[in-house]
N, C-alpha and C positions, 0 to 999 in steps of 0.2 A: 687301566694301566697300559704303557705302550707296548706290543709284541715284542717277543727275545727274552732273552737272559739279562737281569741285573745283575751291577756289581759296586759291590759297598764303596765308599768313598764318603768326603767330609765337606760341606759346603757352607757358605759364609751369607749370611743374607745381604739384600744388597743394598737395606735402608739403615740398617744399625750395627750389621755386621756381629750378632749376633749367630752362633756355630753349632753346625748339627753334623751326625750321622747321617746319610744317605745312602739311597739307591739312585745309581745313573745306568739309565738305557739306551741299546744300542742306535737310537733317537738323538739321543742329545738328552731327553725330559730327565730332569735330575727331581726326586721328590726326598726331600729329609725324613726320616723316620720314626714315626708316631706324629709325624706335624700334617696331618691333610687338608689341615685348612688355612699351611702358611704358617709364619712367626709370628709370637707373640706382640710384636709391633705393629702386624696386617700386613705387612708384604708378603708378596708371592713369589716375588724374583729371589734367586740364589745364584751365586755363581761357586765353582768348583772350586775347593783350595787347592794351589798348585804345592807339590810334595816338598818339601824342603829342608834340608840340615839343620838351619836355624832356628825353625819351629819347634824342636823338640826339645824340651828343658832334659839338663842331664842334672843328676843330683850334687856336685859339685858346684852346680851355679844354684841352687836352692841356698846354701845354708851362708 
């Protein structure tokens, strides 16, 4: 793992875009969490989900 302090965050893989839990370092190396050998697709790349309003289902648009 890289030196520093991690800090949670949620990344997107970059082949399927399938979505994890992560750890990103003060590096840049973003690793998902419990994935150390990558997605279950075999990629390895991730990129970070940017935060957003829209992402978040509220229960009013559920039902």
């Amino acid at each position: 793992m890289p030196e520093g302090e991690s800090v949670r965050t949620v990344v997107s893989c970059s082949s399927c875009g399938s979505v994890y839990a992560a750890e990103k370092w003060p590096d840049g190396t973003v690793q998902p969490i419990g994935k150390r050998t990558g997605c279950d697709c075999g990629s390895n790349e991730f990129h970070v989900v940017e935060e957003s309003d829209s992402a978040v289902i509220r229960d009013e648009e559920i039902d």
